[in-house]
Every structure is written in structure tokens, then in C-alpha cells.
C-alpha positions as CSV (number, residue, x, y, z in Angstrom):
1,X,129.4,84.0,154.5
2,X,127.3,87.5,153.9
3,X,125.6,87.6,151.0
4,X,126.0,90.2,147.7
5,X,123.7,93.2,148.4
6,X,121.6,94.1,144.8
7,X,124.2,97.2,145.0
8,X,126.9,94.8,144.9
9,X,125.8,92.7,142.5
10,X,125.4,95.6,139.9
11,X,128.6,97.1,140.6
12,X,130.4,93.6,139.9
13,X,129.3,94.2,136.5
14,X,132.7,94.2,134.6
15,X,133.8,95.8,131.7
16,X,136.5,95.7,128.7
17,X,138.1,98.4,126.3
18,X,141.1,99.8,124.3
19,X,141.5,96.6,122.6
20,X,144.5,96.4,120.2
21,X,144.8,93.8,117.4
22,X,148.2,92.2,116.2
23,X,149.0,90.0,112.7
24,X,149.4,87.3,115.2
25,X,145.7,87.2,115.8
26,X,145.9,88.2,119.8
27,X,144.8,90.9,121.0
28,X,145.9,93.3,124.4
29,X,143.2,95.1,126.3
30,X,142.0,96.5,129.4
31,X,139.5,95.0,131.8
32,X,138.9,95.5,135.7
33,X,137.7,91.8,136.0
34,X,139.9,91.8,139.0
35,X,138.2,95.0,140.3
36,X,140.9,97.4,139.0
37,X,141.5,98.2,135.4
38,X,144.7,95.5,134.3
39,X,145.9,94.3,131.1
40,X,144.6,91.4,129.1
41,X,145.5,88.8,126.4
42,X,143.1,87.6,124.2
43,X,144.3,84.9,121.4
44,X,141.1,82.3,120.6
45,X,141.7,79.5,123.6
46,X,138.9,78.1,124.3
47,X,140.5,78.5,128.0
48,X,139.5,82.1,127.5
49,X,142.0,85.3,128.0
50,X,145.0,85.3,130.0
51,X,146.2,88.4,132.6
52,X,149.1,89.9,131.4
53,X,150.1,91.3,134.7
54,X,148.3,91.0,137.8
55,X,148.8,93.5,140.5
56,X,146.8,96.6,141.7
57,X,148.0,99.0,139.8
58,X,145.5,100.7,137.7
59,X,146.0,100.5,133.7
60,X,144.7,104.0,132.2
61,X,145.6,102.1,128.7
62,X,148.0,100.4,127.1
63,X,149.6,100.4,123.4
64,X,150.9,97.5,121.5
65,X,154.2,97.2,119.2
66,X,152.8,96.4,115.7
67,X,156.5,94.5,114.7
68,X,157.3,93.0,118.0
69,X,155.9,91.1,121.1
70,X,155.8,94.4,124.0
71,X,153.0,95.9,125.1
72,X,153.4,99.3,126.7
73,X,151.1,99.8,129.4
74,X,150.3,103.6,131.4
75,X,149.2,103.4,134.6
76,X,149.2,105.8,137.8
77,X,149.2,104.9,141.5
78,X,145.6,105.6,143.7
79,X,144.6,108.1,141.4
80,X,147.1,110.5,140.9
81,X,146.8,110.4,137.3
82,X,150.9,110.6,136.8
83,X,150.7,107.9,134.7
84,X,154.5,106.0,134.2
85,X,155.3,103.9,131.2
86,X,156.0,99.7,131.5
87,X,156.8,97.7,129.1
88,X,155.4,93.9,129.3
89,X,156.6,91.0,126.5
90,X,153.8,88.9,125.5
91,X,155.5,85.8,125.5
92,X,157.6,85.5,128.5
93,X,155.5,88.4,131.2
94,X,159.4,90.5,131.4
95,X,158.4,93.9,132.8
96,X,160.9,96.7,131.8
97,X,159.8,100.0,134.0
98,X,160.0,102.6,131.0
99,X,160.1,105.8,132.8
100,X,160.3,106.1,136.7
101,X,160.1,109.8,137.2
102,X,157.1,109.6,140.1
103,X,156.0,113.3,140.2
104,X,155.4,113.4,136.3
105,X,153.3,112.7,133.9
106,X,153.9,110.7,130.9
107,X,151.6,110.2,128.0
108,X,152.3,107.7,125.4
109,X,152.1,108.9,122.0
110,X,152.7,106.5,119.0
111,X,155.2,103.7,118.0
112,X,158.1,104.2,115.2
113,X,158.0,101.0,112.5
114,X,160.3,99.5,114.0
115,X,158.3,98.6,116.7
116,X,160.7,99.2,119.3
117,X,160.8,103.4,119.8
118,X,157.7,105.8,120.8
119,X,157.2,108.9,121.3
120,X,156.4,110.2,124.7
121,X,154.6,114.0,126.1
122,X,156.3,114.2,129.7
123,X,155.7,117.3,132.2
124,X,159.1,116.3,133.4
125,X,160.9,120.3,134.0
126,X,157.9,122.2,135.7
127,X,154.9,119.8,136.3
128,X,153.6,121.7,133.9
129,X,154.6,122.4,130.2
130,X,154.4,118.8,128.5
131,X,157.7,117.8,126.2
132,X,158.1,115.7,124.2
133,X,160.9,112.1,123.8
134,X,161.5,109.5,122.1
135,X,161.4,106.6,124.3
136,X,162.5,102.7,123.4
137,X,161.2,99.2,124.9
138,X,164.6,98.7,126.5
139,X,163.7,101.3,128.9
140,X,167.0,103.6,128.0
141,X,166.8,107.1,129.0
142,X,164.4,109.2,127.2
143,X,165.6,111.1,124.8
144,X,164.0,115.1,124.3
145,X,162.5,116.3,121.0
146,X,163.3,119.8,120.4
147,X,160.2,121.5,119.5
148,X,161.7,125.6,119.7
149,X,162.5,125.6,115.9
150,X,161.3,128.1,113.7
151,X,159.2,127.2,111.6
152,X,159.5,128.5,107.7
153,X,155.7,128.9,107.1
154,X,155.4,131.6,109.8
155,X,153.5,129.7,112.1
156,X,156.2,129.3,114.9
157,X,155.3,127.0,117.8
158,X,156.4,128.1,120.9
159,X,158.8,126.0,123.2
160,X,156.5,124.8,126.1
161,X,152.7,124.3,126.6
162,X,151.0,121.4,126.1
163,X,152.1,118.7,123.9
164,X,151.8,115.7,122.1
165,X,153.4,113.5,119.4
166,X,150.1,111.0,118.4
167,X,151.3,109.5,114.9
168,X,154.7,108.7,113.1
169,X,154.8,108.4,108.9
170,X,155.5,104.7,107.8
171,X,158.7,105.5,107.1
172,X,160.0,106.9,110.8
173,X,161.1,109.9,109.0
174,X,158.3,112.5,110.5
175,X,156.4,113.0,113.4
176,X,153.1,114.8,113.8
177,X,153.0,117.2,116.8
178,X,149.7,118.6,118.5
179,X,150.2,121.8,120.2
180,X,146.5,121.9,122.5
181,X,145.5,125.4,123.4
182,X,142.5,124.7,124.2
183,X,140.0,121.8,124.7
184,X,138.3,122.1,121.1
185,X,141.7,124.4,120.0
186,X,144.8,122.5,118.4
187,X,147.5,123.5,116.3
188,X,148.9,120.7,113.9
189,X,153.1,120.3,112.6
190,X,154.4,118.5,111.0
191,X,158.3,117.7,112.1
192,X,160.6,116.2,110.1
193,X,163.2,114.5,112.2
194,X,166.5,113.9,110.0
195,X,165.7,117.9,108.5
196,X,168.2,120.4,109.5
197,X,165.9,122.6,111.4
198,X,163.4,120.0,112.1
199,X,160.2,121.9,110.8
200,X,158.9,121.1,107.7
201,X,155.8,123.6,108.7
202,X,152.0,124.2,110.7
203,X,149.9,122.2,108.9
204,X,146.7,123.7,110.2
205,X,145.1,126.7,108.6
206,X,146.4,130.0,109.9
207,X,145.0,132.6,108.1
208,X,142.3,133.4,108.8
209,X,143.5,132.1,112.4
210,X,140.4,129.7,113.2
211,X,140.3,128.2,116.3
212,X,139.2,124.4,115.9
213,X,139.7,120.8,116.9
214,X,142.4,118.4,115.4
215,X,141.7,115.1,116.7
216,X,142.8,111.4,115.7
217,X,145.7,112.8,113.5
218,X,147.2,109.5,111.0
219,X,149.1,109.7,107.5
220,X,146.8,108.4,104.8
221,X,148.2,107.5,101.3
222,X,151.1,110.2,102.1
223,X,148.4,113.0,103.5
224,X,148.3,113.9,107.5
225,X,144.4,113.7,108.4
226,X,143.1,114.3,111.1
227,X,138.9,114.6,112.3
228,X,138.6,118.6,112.8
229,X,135.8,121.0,113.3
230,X,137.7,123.7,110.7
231,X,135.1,125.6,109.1
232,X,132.4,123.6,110.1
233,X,129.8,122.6,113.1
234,X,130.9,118.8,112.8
235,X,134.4,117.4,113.2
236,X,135.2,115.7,109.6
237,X,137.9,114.0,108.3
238,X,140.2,116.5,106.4
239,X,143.8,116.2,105.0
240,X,146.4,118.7,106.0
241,X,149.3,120.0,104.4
242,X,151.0,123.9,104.4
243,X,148.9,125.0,106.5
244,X,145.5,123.9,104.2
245,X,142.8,121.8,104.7
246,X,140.9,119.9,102.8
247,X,137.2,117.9,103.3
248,X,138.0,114.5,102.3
249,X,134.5,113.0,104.0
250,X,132.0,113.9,106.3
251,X,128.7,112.9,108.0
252,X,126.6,115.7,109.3
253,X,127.6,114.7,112.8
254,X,130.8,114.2,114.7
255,X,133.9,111.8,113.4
256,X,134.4,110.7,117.1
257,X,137.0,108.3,116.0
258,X,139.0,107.8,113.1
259,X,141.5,104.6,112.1
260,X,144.0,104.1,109.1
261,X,145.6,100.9,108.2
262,X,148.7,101.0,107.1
263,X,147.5,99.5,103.4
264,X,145.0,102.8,103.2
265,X,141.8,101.5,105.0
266,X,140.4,103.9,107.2
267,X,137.2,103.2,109.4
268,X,135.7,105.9,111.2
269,X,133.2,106.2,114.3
270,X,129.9,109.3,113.7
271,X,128.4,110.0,117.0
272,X,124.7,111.3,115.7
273,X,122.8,112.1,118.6
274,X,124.8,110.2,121.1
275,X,124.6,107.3,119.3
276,X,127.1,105.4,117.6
277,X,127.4,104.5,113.9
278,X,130.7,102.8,112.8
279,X,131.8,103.2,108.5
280,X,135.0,101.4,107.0
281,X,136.4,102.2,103.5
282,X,137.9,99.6,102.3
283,X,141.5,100.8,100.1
284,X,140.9,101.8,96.5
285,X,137.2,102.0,97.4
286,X,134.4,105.0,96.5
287,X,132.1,103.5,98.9
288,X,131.7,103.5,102.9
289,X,130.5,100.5,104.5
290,X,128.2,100.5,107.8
291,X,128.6,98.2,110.1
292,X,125.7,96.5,111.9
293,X,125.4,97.7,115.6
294,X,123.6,97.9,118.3
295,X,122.4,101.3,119.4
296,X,125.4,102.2,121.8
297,X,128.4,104.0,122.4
298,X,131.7,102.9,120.5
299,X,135.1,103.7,121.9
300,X,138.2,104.0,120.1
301,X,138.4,101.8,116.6
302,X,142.1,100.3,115.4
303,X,143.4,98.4,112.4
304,X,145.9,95.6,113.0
305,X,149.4,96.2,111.0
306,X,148.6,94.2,108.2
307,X,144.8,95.4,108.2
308,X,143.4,92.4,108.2
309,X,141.1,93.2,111.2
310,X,139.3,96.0,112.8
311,X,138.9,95.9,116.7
312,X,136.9,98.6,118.7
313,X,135.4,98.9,122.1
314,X,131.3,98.5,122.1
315,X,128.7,99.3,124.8
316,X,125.0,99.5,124.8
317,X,122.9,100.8,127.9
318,X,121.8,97.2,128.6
319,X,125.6,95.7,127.9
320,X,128.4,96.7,129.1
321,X,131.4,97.5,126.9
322,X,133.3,94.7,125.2
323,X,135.8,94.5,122.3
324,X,134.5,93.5,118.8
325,X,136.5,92.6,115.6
326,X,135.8,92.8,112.4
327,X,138.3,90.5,110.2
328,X,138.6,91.3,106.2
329,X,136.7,88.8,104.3
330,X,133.9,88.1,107.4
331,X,130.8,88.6,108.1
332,X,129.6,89.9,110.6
333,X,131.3,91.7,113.5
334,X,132.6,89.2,116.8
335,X,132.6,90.0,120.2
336,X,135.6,88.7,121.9
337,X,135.1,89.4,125.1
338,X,132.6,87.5,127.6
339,X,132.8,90.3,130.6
340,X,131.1,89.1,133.8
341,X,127.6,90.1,134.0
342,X,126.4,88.8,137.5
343,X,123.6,86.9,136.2
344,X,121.7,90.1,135.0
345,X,120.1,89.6,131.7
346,X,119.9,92.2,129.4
347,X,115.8,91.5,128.9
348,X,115.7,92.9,132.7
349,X,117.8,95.8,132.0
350,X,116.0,99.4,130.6
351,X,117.5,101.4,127.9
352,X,116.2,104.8,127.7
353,X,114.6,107.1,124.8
354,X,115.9,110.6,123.9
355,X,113.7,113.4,124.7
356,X,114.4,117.3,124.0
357,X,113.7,119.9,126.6
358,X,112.9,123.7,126.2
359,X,114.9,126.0,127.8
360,X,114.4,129.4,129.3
361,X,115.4,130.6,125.5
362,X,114.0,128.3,123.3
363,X,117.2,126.2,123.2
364,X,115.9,122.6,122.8
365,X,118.4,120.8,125.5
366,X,119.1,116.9,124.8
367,X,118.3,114.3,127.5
368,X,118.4,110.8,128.0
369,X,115.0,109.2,130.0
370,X,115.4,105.8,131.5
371,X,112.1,104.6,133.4
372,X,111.7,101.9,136.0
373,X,108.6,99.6,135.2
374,X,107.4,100.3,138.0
375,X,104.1,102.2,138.6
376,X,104.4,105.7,137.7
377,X,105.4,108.3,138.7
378,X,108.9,107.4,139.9
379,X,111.3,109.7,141.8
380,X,113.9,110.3,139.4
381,X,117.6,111.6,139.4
382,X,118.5,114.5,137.1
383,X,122.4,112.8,136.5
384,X,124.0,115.8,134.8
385,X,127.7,114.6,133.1
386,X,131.2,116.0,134.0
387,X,133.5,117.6,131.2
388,X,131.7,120.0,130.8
389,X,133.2,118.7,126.8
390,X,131.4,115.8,127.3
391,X,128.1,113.8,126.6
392,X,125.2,112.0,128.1
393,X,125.2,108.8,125.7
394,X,123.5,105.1,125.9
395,X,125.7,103.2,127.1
396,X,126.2,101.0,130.3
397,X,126.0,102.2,133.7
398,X,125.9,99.9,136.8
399,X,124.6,102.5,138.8
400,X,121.9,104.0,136.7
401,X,120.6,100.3,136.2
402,X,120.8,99.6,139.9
403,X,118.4,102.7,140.8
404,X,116.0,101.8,137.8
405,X,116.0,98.1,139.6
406,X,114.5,100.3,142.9
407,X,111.9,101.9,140.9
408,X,114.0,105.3,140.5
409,X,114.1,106.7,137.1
410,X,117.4,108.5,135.5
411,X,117.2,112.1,133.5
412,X,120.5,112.5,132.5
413,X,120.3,115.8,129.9
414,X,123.3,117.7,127.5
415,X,123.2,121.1,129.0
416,X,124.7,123.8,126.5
417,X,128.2,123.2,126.5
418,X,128.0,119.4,125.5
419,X,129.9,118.0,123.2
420,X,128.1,115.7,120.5
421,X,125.7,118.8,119.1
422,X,128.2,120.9,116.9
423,X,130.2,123.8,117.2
424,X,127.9,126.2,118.6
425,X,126.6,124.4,121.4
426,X,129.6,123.1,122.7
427,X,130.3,127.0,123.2
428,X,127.3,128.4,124.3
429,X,128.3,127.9,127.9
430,X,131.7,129.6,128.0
431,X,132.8,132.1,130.5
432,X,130.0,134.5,131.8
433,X,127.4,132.1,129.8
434,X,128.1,129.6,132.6
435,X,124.6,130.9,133.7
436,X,122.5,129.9,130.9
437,X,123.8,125.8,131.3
438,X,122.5,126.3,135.0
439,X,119.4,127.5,133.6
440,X,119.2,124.7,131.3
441,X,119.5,122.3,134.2
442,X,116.2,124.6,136.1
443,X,114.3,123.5,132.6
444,X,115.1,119.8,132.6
445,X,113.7,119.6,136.5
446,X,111.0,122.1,135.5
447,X,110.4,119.3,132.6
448,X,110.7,116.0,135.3
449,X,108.3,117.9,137.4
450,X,105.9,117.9,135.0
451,X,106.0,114.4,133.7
452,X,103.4,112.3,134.3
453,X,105.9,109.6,134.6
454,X,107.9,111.5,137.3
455,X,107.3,112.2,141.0
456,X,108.0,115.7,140.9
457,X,108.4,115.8,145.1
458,X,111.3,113.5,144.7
459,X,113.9,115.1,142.3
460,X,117.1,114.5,142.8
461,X,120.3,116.1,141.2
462,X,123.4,114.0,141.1
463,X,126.6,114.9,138.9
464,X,130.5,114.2,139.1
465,X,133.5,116.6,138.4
466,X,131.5,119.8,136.1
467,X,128.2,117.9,137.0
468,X,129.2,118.1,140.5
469,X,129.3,121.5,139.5
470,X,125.8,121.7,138.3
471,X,125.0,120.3,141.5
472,X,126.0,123.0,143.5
473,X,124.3,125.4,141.3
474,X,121.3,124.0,140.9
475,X,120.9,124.0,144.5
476,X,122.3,127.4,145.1
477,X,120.6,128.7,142.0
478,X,116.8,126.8,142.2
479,X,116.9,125.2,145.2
480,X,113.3,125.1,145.5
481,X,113.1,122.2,142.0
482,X,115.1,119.6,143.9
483,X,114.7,117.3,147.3
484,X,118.5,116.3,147.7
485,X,121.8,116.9,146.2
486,X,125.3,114.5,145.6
487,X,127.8,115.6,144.5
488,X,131.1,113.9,143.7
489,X,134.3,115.1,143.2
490,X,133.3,118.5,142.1
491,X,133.9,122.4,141.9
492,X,132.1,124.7,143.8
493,X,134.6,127.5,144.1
494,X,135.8,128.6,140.1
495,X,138.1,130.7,141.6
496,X,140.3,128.1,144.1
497,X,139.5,125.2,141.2
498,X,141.9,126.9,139.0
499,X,144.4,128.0,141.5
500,X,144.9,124.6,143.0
501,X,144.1,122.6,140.1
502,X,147.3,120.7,138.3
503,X,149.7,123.2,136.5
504,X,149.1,122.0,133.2
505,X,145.7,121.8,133.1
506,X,145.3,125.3,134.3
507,X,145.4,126.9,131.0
508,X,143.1,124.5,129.1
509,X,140.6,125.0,131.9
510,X,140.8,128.8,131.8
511,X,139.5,129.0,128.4
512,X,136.5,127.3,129.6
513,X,135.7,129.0,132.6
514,X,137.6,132.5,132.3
515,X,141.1,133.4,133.2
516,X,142.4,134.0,137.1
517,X,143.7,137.5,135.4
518,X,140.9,138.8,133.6
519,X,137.6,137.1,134.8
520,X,137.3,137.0,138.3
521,X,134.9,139.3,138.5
522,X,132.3,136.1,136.5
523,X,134.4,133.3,138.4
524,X,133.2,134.4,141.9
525,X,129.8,135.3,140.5
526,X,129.7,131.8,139.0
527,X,130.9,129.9,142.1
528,X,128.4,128.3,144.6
529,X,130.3,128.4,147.5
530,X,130.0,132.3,147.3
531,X,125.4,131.0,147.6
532,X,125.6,128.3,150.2
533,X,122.9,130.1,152.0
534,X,120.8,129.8,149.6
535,X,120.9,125.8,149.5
536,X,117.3,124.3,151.6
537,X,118.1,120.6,150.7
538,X,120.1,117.9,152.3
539,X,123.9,117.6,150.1
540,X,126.0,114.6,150.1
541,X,129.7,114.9,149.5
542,X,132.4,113.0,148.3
543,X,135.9,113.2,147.2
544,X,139.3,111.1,146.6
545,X,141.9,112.9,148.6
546,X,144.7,112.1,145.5
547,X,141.9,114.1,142.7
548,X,145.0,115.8,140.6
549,X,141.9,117.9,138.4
550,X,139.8,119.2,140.9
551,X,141.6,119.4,144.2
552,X,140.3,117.9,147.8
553,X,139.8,121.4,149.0
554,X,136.6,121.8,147.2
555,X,135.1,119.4,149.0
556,X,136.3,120.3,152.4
557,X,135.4,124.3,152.1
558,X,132.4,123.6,150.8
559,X,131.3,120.8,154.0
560,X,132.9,123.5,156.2
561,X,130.2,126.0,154.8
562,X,127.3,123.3,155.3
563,X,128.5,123.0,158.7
564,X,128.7,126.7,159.7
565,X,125.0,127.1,158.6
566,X,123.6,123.4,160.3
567,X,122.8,122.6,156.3
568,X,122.1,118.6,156.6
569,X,125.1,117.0,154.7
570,X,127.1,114.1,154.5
571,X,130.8,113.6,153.5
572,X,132.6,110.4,151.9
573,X,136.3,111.0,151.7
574,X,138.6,108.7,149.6
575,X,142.4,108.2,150.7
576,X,143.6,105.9,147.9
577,X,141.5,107.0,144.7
578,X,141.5,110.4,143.1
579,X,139.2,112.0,140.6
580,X,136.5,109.3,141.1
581,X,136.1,105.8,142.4
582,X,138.0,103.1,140.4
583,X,138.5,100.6,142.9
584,X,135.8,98.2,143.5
585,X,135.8,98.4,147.1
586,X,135.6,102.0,147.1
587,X,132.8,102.4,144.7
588,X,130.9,100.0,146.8
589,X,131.5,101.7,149.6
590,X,130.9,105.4,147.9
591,X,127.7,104.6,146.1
592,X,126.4,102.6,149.0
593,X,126.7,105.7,151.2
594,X,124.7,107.5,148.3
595,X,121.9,105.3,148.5
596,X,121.4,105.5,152.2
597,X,121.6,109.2,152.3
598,X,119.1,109.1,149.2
599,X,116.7,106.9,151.4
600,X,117.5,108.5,154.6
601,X,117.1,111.9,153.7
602,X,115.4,112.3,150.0
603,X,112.5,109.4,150.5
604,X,113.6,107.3,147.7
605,X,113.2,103.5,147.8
606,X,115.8,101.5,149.1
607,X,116.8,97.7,149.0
């Protein structure tokens, strides 16, 4: 029998998230103890959880009735991210296949009281314009929401576009509907479904029109709140109604997640500095409450129907994520989950320090150090996130704990254009500002070569998605600061990217990037592919072949430029995964080709 490699051994690290609570006491949740993400039962037996489906099939995330024993479950085949509804009983494992529709998309938006309807946001007509249905556990036909109504206020929402229906009022009367123009740009209604014309009106503020987030909407005490950036740097919880808002708390940092019960408990999630910090308010209080935690990242938080228990998802870099609950009356927070570890302790495991980096401007650019003990200085990996609305944070990563187990240290920085640092920041990289993010990234391998700590011949610069982005221009851009390149699953031509990318993300991604009509003139300036030439460093490649976001084709013109100009490159091509590696097998075999291009071709320590 061959034996684990280390690689191996850290990647069988498991994981487990979205939990949702029920009055019964169990709870559903997601794990990918069987080396794909499925569906789990815990309810307090000593026996431990139970499967509540076992098959291949990836589980993106799953819902739970709060009146009655289904579980709706979303999940997509190898990647293609057209996620299809099923609906599994908790008692007796019946499946009902909700919605069947194979070359759509369907997003699960909120159950009605009764426990028995949702609400759905399908791209059903065009594969690209998301509507939105009422859908029922009996798996009936969907049933279509009109959302072309005019609306009395003035703010009239048009008919397609991309929707979403994420809360229903306690009495099944109204539905909230999120019209996304953007990534950080919603629009809130409110419809009233027995009404006449349907709209009771656009909740948001619309005059001044202000662009800004409306995330985690819920109806508090009659109110719709949501977390929203509206007139601020920092999403906060506000109330809306007629198209006001009002600051009902905030917390100098970002609301990343927001819970009411249905008895007027809310709990909310700050991320200051990449680090979570979880509050409840108990009903009828003044007073928030923290929560003792562990420095980490905390994923979504939920109340059970009756409120009686909190449950959220809870990783640290030197634990992987696991689902907590808080019950009313207790003490201190429980894990419920026991993930498997692979007999790594978390006392041999490094968590990293924040450090702040100058760039080219003055900007002080966010990073997160980890450090091998191992003599210095270490050859270290600049890991640069995807999004780019998205953040470096502490939490758990196999990978990054299996190169600090080789002696190779991790910089993973926020470039402008994270998320997690306000407003401003998030923005400063839009459009034709791409350029001063890739500058940022020349200042944090600037900075790593000037560590004592770090081997500044041995600089690596890794990234997925927008960080395989940053990849390709960081090497195109300041090729001479790095010694090797991977890049996974990212964009290298801005230009094709939004061409080929899905329909309905092609809007939302233009507002980040520029528009195919009016800014290709700063697309092709921006794309690396257009600078291959000017790349003096070995590149690894790799790609799923079913990526729905950014399309296979970046991968293959850009190794087809390597090629022309004898640039020394490998490629990793995935037939059954898309934008990533999900299956174990595949990120075994994908990060194990990393490494031994990394020793092969970059000098870096190997097994």
C-alpha cells in the first residue's frame, strides 16, 4: 500500500460550513469529508453526524425548512456552477429533483412560513437575465414572479437583469427583491404579493442616486434591514423603507454578516482588519453582546426559528472551519463539528501577523506574513487573492500550511481593490486604475525582498481567478522581482474574459474592469497577453475546462504565447472541475504538479 505524501496528508484536511439550525435541535451542513462538498446531519449522537445523501455531486449549499423536515440542497455538476435545486426529507432520505432545467442556473432565495414554498432567481429564458419563481418542496413547476410593474415611488425596476428574492415578511405577504448592478451596487423593493400592482415601492435611497451595497436583507420588528455602505466607508446595519435609510447600528468596520430571529434577535459578524468579531442583541435589549472567539474568519451566522440558538461557520488559520452554536441561556459557544485533521496539531501549525506595506503612492497596502521556523530567510510566495471584491483573511489553508511545513513562507497582501478596508479602497482599482493594484503587488515583492526574514532570490507569485490575474502582470509588468509564476484559473486577456465569460456575469464584471463598448482602449492596455514578451520567468498553468467565470481559453492562448516565444511553462488542464479544484483527487493532483514545478524550476524545497 503507498503511503500518504506530506502533500496528501495536508490536503485531507477536511472542512465544514453553512450550518443551519432547527427547533428540533439538528442541524444540516456542508462538509467534503467524503472529498467533495455533501450534506450533513448533525443531532447530538454520540455516534456522530450522519450523510444526508452520499453521492459525488458537489453541494454549493443547502437551505433548511424552518416548519418542516426538507432540506433544499444546490448543487452543480463538475464545475459548471448551474447549480439545480433538490429537495431531501430528513427523516426518511426521499429526494424530490426541484428543478431540472440543466443549462440554467438556479439560486435559492428564502423559504415562505409555511415552510413548504421558496423563492428561486433562475436564468432560465436567455442564460442570462435572472428571474425570479416561487418554487415548492413537492417539486411542481416553478411558478414566475412578475417583476415589470411600475413602481409608484418613481423608482421603476426594469424587467430583466440580475435578480434575487433573499427574505420573505413573517407573514408570506411580501417579498424583498435585490436588483444587483453591480458588485458593491444593489437596488432594494420591496413587493407585495397579494397587491394589485405588486409594488409597494424601491426601498433604497434614490435621490441623490448613491451607488452602494445592500447585503443580508431580513424584516426586523416590521422594518427591512439590510448591512449597506449608503453614505458611509463601512457597510452598517440600516432600516429601509420609501426609499430612506436609516443607521440603526454600526461598528467602524464591515457588517460582513447579519441574522434576525424571528422573535427580534439579531447577531451580526464585523470584519475589522480581516479578522472576525461576532455581537448578538438579544430582543428588547440596548446592549450588544461579543462573543468570545478565536482570531479567525467567521462565515455566515443563522438563528434557528424559535431563536433559541445561533449557529455560524468558524475558522482560524491553524483550524479549519467548523460550525459553532450558541444556545440562549449557555455559556460559552460549542463546536459541533469534529472535521478530520490528519493528525496535525494546531501547536505545529503557524498563524501569521498583519504587516502594512508602502506603495509607490503612499497607500499603506494590507498583508498577511506567515513564516516557517525555519532558519531565515525563507523563499516565500507572494499569494495574491481572486475577486478582486475579496480579502486576504486568517483563516485555514491546507496549502499555505503545507509550504510553511517545507520551510517556504506565505505573503499574501490586499492590493487596492480589496474588500474589508472601506469604501474607497475597494474602488481604487477600477477601470484604468487597474495599474496602480499591479503596482501595489511591485511594492509588496519590493517589501519581501527586503526582509530579512525572506530570500529575496526566491520570490514567488501565485494567485487564482483576479490573482491569477496579478500573476500575469506582475510578470509582464516587473518581471525582474519574481523567480516563477502559477497561475490558476485566471485572466490574462480583459478583452476575450468578458466576451466569453457567462452572459450574466458579463455586466457585473464590466463595471469592474471597463465596458467591451467604451473601454477597450484600457482593457487591451490592461491585458498581459498583449506583454508576454516581456515575461523572463518560468509560468505554470492551470485550468478546469468546465470554468463558467473565466473561460478555458485564457489558459490555452496564453500557453500558446509561452510556446511561440520557447518561455519555460507548464500546463495542468482539468476535464471534470471548473473554476478551481474541488475534488480531492484533482487538487492533489493540481497542487502536486505546483510543487514540482516550484522545485524543479524556482529552487524551492521540496518533500
Amino acid at each position: 500500500m503507498r503511503a500518504f505524501s506530506k502533500l496528501e496528508r495536508y490536503l485531507s484536511v477536511r472542512m465544514a460550513h453553512d450550518g443551519h439550525p432547527g427547533d428540533d435541535g439538528r442541524i444540516v451542513y456542508v462538509s467534503n469529508l467524503l472529498g467533495v462538498p455533501t450534506p450533513w446531519v448533525w443531532d447530538g449522537s454520540p455516534m456522530g453526524p450522519d450523510p444526508l445523501q452520499l453521492d459525488e455531486v458537489r453541494t454549493s449549499s443547502l437551505r433548511r425548512s424552518p416548519t418542516t423536515p426538507w432540506v433544499v440542497l444546490s448543487q452543480d455538476a463538475a464545475g459548471t456552477e448551474r447549480h439545480q435545486l433538490i429537495a431531501v426529507h430528513l427523516d426518511t432520505r426521499e429526494r424530490r429533483q426541484l428543478t431540472d432545467d440543466e443549462g440554467a442556473i438556479h439560486n435559492f432565495g428564502a423559504f415562505f412560513p409555511d415552510g413548504e414554498h421558496f423563492t428561486v432567481a433562475a436564468n432560465r429564458l436567455n442564460g442570462r437575465d435572472f428571474e425570479l419563481y416561487v418554487g415548492h418542496v413537492d417539486g411542481r413547476a416553478l411558478a414566475p414572479i412578475a417583476i415589470d410593474a411600475t413602481d409608484p415611488t418613481g423608482g421603476a425596476p426594469a424587467a430583466a437583469g440580475m435578480w434575487s428574492a433573499p427574505a420573505v415578511s413573517p407573514d408570506g405577504r411580501a417579498i424583498i427583491v435585490v436588483e444587483s448592478l453591480a458588485p458593491s451596487h444593489q437596488r432594494v423593493y420591496r413587493l407585495d404579493l397579494e397587491a394589485g400592482d405588486g409594488w409597494r415601492g424601491h426601498l433604497t435611497p434614490l435621490s441623490p442616486e448613491e451607488p452602494a451595497a445592500y447585503r443580508h436583507l431580513a424584516f426586523l420588528d416590521g422594518q427591512v434591514v439590510a448591512a449597506s455602505n449608503w453614505g458611509s466607508e463601512w457597510l452598517r446595519v440600516v432600516a429601509l423603507d420609501g426609499g430612506q435609510a436609516s443607521v440603526l447600528w454600526e461598528f467602524s468596520a464591515d457588517v460582513e454578516a447579519l441574522a434576525v430571529s424571528g422573535r427580534g434577535d439579531v447577531a451580526v459578524s464585523v470584519n475589522r482588519e480581516g479578522v472576525s468579531e461576532v455581537h448578538r442583541r438579544p430582543a428588547g435589549s440596548g446592549a450588544w453582546q461579543p462573543v468570545a472567539l478565536a482570531p479567525g474568519v467567521v462565515g455566515a451566522l443563522r438563528y434557528s426559528p424559535d431563536g433559541q440558538q445561533l449557529v455560524w461557520d468558524h475558522a482560524t488559520a491553524t483550524a479549519p472551519m467548523e460550525v459553532y452554536r450558541w444556545a440562549a441561556g449557555g455559556g460559552a459557544p460549542q463546536r459541533l463539528t469534529r472535521s478530520y485533521r490528519a493528525g496535525l496539531r494546531e501547536e505545529e501549525l503557524v498563524a501569521p501577523r498583519l504587516v502594512h506595506i508602502e506603495s509607490f503612492d503612499g497607500l499603506m497596502v494590507p498583508a498577511w506574513l506567515y513564516v516557517p521556523e525555519t532558519p531565515s530567510p525563507a523563499p516565500v510566495i507572494v499569494a495574491v487573492h481572486g475577486g478582486p471584491e475579496s480579502q486576504a483573511r486568517p483563516g485555514f489553508s491546507a496549502l499555505y500550511q503545507y509550504w510553511l511545513s517545507l520551510g517556504i513562507a506565505v505573503l499574501a497582501p490586499n492590493v487596492r481593490g480589496s474588500t474589508g478596508y472601506g469604501r474607497r479602497y475597494e474602488h481604487l482599482d477600477d477601470v484604468a486604475l487597474r495599474g496602480d493594484a499591479i503596482r501595489d503587488l511591485d511594492a509588496v515583492a519590493a517589501w519581501a525582498g527586503a526582509s530579512p526574514e525572506l530570500d529575496a532570490s526566491r520570490i514567488v507569485v501565485y494567485g487564482g481567478s483576479y490573482g491569477g490575474y496579478m500573476v500575469m502582470a506582475g510578470l509582464t509588468w516587473f518581471p525582474e522581482r519574481f523567480c516563477a509564476g502559477v497561475e490558476i484559473v485566471g485572466i490574462v486577456n480583459l478583452e476575450t474574459f468578458l466576451e466569453h465569460t457567462s452572459p450574466w456575469r458579463r455586466a457585473l464584471r464590466e463595471a469592474e474592469y471597463g465596458s467591451l463598448a467604451h473601454d477597450r482602449e484600457a482593457l487591451r492596455a490592461l491585458s498581459p497577453i498583449h506583454r508576454i514578451d516581456q515575461i523572463r520567468v518560468p509560468l505554470f498553468v492551470g485550468h478546469g475546462k468546465n470554468d463558467p467565470r473565466v473561460p478555458f481559453e485564457e489558459a490555452t492562448q496564453v500557453v500558446a504565447a509561452l510556446e511561440a516565444r520557447g518561455i519555460p511553462h507548464e500546463f495542468l488542464s482539468m476535464d471534470d472541475e471548473g473554476h478551481g479544484a474541488v475534488r480531492w483527487q484533482n487538487q492533489r493532483r493540481l497542487y502536486g504538479a505546483i510543487q514540482e514545478f516550484l522545485v524543479q524550476h524556482a529552487g524551492l524545497p521540496g518533500e
